[in-house]
VEXMARMI-11480 format. One record per residue (C-alpha): residue number from 1; x, y, z. Coordinates in steps of 0.25 Angstrom, whole numbers, padded with zeros to 4 digits, m for minus. Layout:
(NUM,(X,Y,Z))
...
***
This chain:
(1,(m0095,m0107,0124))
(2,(m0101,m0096,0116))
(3,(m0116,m0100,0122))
(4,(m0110,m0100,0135))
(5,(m0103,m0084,0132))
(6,(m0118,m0080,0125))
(7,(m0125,m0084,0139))
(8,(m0113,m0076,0147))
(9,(m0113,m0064,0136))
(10,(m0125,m0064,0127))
(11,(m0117,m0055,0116))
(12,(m0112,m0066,0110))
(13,(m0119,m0070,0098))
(14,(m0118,m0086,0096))
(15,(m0120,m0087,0081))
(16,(m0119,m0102,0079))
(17,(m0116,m0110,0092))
(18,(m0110,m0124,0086))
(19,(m0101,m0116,0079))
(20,(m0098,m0107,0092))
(21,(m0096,m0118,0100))
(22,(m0085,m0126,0094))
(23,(m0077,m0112,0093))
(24,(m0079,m0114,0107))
(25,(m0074,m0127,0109))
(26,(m0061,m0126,0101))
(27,(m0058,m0110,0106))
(28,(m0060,m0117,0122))
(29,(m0051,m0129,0118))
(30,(m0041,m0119,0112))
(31,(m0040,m0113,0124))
(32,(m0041,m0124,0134))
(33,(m0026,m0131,0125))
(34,(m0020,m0119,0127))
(35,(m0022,m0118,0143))
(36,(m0019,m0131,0144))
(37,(m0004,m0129,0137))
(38,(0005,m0126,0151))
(39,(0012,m0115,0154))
(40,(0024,m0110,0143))
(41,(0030,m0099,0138))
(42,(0020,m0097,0126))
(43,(0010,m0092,0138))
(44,(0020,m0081,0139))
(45,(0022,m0079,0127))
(46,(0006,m0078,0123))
(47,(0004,m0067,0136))
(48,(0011,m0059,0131))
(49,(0010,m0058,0117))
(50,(m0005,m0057,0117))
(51,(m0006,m0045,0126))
(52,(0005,m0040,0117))
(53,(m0004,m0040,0104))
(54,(m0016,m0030,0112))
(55,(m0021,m0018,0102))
(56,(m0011,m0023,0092))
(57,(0002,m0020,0099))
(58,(0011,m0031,0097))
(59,(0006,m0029,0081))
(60,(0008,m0015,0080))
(61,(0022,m0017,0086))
(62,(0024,m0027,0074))
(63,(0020,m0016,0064))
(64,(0027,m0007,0069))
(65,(0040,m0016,0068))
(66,(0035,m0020,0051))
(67,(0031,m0006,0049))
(68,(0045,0001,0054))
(69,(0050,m0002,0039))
(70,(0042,0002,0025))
(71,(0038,m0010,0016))
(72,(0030,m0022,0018))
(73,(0032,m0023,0033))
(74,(0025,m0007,0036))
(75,(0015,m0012,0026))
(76,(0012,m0025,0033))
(77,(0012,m0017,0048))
(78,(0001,m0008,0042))
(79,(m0006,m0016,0037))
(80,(m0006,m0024,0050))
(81,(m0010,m0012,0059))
(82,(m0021,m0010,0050))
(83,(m0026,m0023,0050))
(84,(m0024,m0023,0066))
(85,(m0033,m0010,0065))
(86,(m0044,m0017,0057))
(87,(m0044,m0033,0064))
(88,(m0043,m0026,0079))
(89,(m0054,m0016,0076))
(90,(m0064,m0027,0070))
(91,(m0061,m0038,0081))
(92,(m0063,m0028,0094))
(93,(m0071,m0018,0088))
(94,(m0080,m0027,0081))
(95,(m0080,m0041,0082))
(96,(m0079,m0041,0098))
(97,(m0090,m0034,0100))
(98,(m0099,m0043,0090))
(99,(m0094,m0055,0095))
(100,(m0093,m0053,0110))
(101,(m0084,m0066,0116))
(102,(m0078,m0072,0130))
(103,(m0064,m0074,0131))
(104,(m0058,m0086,0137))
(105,(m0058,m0090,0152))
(106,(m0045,m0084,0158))
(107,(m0048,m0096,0171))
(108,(m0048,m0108,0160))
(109,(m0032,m0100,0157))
(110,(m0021,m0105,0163))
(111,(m0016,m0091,0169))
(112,(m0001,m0094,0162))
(113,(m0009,m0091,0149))
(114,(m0020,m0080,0152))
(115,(m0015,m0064,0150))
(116,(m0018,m0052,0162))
(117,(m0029,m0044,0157))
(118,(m0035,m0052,0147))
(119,(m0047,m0044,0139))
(120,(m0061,m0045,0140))
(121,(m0065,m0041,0127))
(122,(m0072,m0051,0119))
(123,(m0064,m0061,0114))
(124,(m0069,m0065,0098))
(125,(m0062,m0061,0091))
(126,(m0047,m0060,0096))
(127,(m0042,m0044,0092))
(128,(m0029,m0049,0097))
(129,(m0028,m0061,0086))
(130,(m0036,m0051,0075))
(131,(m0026,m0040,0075))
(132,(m0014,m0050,0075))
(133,(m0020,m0059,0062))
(134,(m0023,m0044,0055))
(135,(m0009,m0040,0058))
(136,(m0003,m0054,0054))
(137,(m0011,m0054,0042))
(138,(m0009,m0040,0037))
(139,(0007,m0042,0039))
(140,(0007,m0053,0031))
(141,(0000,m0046,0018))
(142,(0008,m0035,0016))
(143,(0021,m0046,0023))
(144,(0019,m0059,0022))
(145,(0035,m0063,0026))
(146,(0030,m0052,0040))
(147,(0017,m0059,0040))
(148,(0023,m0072,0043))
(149,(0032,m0065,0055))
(150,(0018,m0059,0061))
(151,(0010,m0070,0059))
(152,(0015,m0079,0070))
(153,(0014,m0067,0079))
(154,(0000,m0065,0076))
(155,(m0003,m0078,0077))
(156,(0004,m0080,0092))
(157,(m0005,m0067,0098))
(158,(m0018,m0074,0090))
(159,(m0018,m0086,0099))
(160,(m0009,m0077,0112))
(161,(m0026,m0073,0113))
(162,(m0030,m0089,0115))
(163,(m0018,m0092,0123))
(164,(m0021,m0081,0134))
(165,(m0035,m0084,0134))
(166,(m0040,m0072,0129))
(167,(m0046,m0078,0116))
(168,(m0053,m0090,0111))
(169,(m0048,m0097,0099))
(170,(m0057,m0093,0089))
(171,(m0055,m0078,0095))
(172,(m0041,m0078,0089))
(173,(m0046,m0086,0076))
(174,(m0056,m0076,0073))
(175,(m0048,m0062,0075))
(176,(m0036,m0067,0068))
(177,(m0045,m0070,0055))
(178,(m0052,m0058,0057))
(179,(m0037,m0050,0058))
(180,(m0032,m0057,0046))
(181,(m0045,m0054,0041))
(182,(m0044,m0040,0042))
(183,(m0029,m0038,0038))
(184,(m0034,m0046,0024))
(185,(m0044,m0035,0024))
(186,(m0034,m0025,0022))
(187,(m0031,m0027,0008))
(188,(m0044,m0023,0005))
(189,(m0039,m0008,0008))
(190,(m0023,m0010,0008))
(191,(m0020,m0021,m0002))
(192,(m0009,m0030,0001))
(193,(0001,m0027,m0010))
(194,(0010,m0039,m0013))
(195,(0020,m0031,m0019))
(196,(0026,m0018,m0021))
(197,(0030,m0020,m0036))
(198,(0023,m0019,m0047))
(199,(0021,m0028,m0058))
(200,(0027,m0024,m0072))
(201,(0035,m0029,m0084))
(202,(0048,m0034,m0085))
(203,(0056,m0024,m0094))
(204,(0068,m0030,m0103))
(205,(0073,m0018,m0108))
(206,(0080,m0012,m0098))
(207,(0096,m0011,m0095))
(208,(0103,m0016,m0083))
(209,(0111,m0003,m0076))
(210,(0121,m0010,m0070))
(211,(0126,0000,m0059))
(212,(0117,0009,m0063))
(213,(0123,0010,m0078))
(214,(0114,0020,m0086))
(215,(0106,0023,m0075))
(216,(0105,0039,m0073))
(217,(0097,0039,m0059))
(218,(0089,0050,m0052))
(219,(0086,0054,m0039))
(220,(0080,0062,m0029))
(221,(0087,0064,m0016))
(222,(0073,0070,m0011))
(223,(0065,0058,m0012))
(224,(0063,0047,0000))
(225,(0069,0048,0012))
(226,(0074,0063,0017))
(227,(0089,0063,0016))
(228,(0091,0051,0008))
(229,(0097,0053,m0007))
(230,(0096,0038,m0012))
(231,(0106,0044,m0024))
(232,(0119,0040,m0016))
(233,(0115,0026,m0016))
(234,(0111,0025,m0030))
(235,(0124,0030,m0036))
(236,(0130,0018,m0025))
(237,(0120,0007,m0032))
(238,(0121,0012,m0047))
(239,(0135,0018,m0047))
(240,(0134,0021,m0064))
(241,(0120,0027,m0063))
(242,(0120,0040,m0063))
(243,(0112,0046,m0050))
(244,(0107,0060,m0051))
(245,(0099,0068,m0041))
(246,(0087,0077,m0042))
(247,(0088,0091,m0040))
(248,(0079,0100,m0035))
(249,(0071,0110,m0043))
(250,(0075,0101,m0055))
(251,(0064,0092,m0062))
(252,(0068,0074,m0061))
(253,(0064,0072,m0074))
(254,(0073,0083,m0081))
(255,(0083,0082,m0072))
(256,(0085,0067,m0078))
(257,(0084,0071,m0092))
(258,(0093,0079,m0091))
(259,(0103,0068,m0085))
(260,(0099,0059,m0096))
(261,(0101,0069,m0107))
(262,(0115,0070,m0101))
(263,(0117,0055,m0102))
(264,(0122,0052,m0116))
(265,(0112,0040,m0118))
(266,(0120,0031,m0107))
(267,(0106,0031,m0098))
(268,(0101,0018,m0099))
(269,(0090,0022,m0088))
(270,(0085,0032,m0077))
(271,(0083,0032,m0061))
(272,(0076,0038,m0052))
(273,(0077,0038,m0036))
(274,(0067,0046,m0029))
(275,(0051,0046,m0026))
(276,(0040,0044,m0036))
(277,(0040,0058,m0041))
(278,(0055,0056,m0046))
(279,(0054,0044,m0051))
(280,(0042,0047,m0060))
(281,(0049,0061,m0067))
(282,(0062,0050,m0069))
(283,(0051,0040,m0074))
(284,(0046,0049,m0084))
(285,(0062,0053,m0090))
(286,(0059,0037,m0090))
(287,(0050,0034,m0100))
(288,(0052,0048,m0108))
(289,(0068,0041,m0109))
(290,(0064,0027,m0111))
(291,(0073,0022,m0101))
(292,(0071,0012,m0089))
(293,(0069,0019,m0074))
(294,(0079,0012,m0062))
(295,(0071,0017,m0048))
(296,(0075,0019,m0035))
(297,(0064,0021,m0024))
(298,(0070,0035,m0017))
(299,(0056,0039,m0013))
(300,(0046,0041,m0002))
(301,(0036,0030,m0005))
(302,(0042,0025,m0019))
(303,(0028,0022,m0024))
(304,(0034,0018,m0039))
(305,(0048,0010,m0034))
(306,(0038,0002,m0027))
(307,(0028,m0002,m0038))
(308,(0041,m0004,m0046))
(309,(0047,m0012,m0036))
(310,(0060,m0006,m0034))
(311,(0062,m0004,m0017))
(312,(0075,0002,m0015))
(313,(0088,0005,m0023))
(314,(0094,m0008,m0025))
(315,(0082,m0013,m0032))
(316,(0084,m0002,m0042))
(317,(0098,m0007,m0043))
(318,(0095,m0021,m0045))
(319,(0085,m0018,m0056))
(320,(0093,m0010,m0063))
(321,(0106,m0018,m0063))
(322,(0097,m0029,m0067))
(323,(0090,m0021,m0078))
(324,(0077,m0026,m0074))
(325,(0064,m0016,m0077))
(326,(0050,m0016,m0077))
(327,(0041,m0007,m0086))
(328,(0033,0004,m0076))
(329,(0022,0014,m0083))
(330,(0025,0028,m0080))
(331,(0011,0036,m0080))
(332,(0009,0049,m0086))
(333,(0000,0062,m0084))
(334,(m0001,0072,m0095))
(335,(m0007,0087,m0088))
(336,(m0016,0094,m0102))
(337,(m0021,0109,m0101))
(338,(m0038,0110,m0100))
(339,(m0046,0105,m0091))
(340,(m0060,0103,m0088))
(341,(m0069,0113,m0100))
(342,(m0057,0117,m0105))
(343,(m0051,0111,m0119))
(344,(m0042,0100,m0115))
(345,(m0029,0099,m0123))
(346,(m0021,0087,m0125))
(347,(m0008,0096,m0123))
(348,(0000,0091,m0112))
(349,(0006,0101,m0101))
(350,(0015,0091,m0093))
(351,(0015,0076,m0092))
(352,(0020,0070,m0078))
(353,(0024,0055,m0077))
(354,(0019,0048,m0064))
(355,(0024,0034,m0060))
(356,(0012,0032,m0049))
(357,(m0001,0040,m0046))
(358,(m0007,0054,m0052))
(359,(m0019,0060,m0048))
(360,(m0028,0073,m0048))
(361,(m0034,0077,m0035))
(362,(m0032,0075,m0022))
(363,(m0025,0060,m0023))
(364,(m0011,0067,m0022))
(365,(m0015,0072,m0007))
(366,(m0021,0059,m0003))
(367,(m0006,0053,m0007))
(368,(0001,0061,0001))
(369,(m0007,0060,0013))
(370,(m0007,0045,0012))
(371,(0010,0046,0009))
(372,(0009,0056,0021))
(373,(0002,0047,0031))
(374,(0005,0032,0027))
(375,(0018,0031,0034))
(376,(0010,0034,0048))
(377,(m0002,0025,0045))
(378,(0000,0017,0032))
(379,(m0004,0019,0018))
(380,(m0020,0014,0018))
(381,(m0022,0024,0031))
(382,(m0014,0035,0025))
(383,(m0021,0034,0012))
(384,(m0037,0034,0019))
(385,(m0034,0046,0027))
(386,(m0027,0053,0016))
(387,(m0038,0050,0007))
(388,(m0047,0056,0019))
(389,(m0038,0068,0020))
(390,(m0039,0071,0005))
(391,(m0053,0068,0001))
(392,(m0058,0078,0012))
(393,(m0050,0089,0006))
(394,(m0049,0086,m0008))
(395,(m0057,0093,m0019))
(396,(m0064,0087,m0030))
(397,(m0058,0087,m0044))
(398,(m0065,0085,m0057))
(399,(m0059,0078,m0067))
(400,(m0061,0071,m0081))
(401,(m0059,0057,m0083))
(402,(m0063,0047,m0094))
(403,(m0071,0059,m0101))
(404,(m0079,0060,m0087))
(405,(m0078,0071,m0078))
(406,(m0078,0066,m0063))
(407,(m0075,0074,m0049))
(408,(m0065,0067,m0042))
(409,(m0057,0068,m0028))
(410,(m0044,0062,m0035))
(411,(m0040,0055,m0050))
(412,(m0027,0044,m0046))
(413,(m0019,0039,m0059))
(414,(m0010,0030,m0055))
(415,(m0001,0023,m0065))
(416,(m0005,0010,m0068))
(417,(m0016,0004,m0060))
(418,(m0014,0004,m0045))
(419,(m0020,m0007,m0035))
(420,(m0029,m0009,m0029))
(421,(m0040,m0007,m0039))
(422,(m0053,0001,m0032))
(423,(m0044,0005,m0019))
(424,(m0032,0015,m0016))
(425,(m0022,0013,m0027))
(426,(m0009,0007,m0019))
(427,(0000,0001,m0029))
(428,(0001,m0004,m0044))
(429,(0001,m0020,m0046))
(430,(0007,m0017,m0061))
(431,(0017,m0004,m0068))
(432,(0016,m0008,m0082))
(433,(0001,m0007,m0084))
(434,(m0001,0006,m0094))
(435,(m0011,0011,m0085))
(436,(m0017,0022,m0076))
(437,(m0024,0018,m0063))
(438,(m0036,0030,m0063))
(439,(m0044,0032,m0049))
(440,(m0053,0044,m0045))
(441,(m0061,0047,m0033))
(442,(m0074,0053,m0036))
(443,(m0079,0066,m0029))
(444,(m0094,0068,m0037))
(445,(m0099,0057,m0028))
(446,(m0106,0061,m0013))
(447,(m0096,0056,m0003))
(448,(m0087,0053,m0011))
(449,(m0073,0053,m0001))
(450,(m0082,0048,0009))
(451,(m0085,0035,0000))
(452,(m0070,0033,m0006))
(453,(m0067,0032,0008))
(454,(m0076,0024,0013))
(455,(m0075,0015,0001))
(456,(m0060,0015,0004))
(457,(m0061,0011,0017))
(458,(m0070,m0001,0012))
(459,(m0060,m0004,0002))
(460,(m0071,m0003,m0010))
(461,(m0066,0011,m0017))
(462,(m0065,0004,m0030))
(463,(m0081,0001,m0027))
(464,(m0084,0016,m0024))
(465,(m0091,0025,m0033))
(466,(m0082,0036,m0029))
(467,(m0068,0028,m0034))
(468,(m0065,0026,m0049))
(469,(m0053,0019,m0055))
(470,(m0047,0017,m0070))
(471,(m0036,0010,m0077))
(472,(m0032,0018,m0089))
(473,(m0021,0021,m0099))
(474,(m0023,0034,m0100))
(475,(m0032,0045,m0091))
(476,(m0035,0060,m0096))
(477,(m0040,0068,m0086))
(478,(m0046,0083,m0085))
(479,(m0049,0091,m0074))
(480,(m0059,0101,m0072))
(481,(m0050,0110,m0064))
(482,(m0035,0109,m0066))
(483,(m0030,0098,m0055))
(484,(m0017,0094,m0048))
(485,(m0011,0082,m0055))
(486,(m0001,0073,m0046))
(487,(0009,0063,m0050))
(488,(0014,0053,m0040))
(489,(0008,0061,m0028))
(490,(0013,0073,m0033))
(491,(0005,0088,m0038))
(492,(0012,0089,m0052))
(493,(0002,0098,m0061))
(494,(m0011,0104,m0062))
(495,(m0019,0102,m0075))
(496,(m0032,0099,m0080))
(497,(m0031,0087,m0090))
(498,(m0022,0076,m0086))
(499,(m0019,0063,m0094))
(500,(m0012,0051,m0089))
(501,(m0006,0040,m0096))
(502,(0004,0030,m0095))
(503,(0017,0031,m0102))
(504,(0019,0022,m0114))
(505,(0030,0015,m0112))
(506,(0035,0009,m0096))
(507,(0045,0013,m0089))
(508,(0057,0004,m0087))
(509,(0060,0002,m0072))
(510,(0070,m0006,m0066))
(511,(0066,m0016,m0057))
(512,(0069,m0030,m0055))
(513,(0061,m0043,m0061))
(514,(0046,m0042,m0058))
(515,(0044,m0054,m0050))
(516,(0029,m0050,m0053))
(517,(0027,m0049,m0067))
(518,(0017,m0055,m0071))
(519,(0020,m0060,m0084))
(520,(0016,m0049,m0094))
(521,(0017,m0053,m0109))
(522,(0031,m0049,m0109))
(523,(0041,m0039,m0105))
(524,(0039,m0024,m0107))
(525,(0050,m0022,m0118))
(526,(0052,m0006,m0117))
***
């Protein structure tokens, strides 16, 4: 066959014929069994659902139906649609061209089986079969239990192409590989995260709060959803805690000591309901109280409650009534007067406790950008055309680290190390590890933003002369020129000496038994 095709069309290049020809053979006895099966309903069926999979349609319908709710399923579906994006774009765009092939005979098709309008386009590999294996595949990391529901699907428009006779067999073999291919490539930029918690230890020395006994609970009836106050239904669920509410122009923290002063030493623990913001002021009455932390997601984006793996109220009350807790760092960030020449004291002007990420220059912009846009086109997307937006109007920052003065387009801190290494930071494998993750961007280099992005986009920052990263206990930076500190994606101070640690003991926090842990030495004791 393929001597016969490069006499009819010499662009096909025959690299090895012996092997070429018994692809031949078996793609032409494929497809002689399958016009030789009698008319049914399969044929119907097979019509129509491979003209149903053009351009992707039938698979952006399907993420449309998994991405209609947040969590794994919206996860999976974008990640599908990238995968789609990728295998379509290398098997049309690329591979067809190289390899230039006929399709099968319409005449040696029965006409029960063939489709109106069959395309003319060269047929290895099968675009069709790609983009379903790349969608099937993706689904199935981020879903598996989904993946097993699309992967019949997929499979059934894969061999629709041979049935119709619009592929050869080895068309469809070699564009699903090279979708699943491609989906498994997406790790590289987007790793697969097996699972929203975190590890961390078991603590023993909590209380169960049965019914919310001991419990005085905050929350902030501005967090989350517009509208909603969560406070209603956790005076329902914890019917003896007692359930206060922000109030504006008032400060969380002070607020919550002043409750607990009133409380006559019945306070067995503290709550919080509300974004990252609230719950890191109520994490630092926390550990300044030594008592255990009960969390309730009432947030936007709930980065914490989901490294802590507590999802929803009823969590938090299952923990809590069960008086199981695991120890989670609380990081710290101490603001000194002098910068740069100056003297540099060791006075400390304010401390800020931060649960997630602080950072100096523009790395607070590129979060709300990304925040801002993920909804529309999914986090990795979001985040490479916020860090576009930002790095072509950011201004460079000079700042001192390790006793070595670098320019730098942003400094990240992120409490405890984050994964992956050498990439975007995403999420933390571990809670309890007594460390800082440190991350910078040189600017002193020529092209700097255009290589961070470029190596981004190759998934090799961690290679790239402009990235640099640390694991550290404690960090002390000064600045040549007083700049804007943010915790947990927010502008809270300008200084020019910072010095960031972890807090010496763990925070308490109520979540059920750790599935995960890994078997550390033994229990944290308090």
């Amino acid at each position: 066959m393929w001597d016969r095709l490069r006499r009819v069309d010499p662009r096909v290049k025959v690299a090895g014929t012996r092997p070429l020809r018994r692809v031949d053979v078996w793609d032409r006895e494929m497809s002689r069994r399958i016009a030789a099966r009698p008319p049914g309903a399969l044929d119907a069926v097979m019509k129509t659902l491979s003209p149903a999979a053009n351009h992707g349609v039938l698979w952006f319908v399907v993420a449309g139906v998994l991405g209609a709710r947040k969590g794994a399923g919206r996860k999976a579906a974008q990640r599908g649609v990238l995968s789609i994006a990728g295998a379509s774009l290398t098997a049309n765009a690329v591979l067809k061209p190289l390899l230039p092939r006929r399709r099968p005979a319409a005449r040696e098709l029965p006409a029960y089986q063939t489709i109106d309008d069959p395309p003319t386009s060269s047929s290895f590999p099968s675009g069709h079969a790609a983009s379903a294996a790349a969608f099937a595949t993706a689904v199935a990391l981020e879903s598996p239990r989904r993946g097993l529901v699309v992967a019949p699907l997929a499979a059934a428009v894969a061999y629709s192409r041979i049935h119709v006779g619009v592929h050869w067999t080895s068309d469809v073999v070699a564009g699903a590989a090279l979708g699943s291919g491609v989906a498994l490539l997406t790790r590289r930029w987007w790793p697969v995260r097996g699972t929203d918690e975190a590890r961390a230890r078991p603590v023993d020395s909590v209380e169960p709060l049965p019914d919310g006994e001991g419990l005085v609970m905050i929350v902030n009836p501005l967090s989350g959803e517009e509208g909603v106050d969560p406070g209603d239904d956790i005076a329902a669920a914890l019917p003896r805690a007692r359930v206060l509410r922000t109030e504006r122009g008032l400060d969380v923290g002070e607020q919550l000591e002043a409750a607990l002063a009133q409380a006559d030493g019945w306070v067995r623990a503290v709550g919080v309901a509300g974004g990252d913001g609230t719950v890191g002021a109520v994490a630092a009455v926390a550990n300044r109280r030594g008592l255990p932390l009960v969390l309730v997601p009432a947030g936007t984006l709930n980065h914490f409650a989901r490294d802590v793996g507590v999802y929803d109220l009823q969590e938090a009350v299952d923990a809590s009534q069960a008086g199981e807790a695991v120890a989670v760092d609380l990081a710290l960030v101490e603001a000194h007067p002098g910068q740069g020449a100056d003297p540099v004291s060791d006075e400390v002007t304010r401390t800020w406790h931060f649960l997630n990420t602080a950072s100096i220059g523009s790395y607070p912009e590129l979060v709300r950008l990304r925040e801002q846009w993920q909804p529309r086109w999914g986090k990795w997307p979001a985040f490479l055309a916020a860090l576009l937006a930002v790095l072509r109007k950011s201004e460079r920052v000079e700042v001192k680290i390790e006793g070595h003065w670098h320019t730098v387009w942003f400094l990240f801190v992120g409490n405890g190390p984050y994964h992956p290494r050498g990439m975007v930071p995403a999420w933390r494998p571990t809670l309890d590890s007594g460390l800082l993750d440190v991350r910078w961007l040189r600017a002193d280099i020529r092209f700097s933003r255009l290589r961070a992005f470029l190596a981004l986009m190759l998934g090799a920052l961690g290679h790239s002369r402009v990235y640099a990263q640390r694991e550290v206990d404690h960090l002390d930076v000064e600045l040549r020129e007083p700049g804007m500190l943010a915790t947990d994606g927010e502008v809270v101070e300008e200084a020019g000496r910072y010095t960031f640690r972890v807090a010496e003991k763990p925070i308490p926090v109520y979540r059920r038994d750790e599935e995960q842990w890994s078997g550390r030495d033994r229990p944290y004791l308090g």
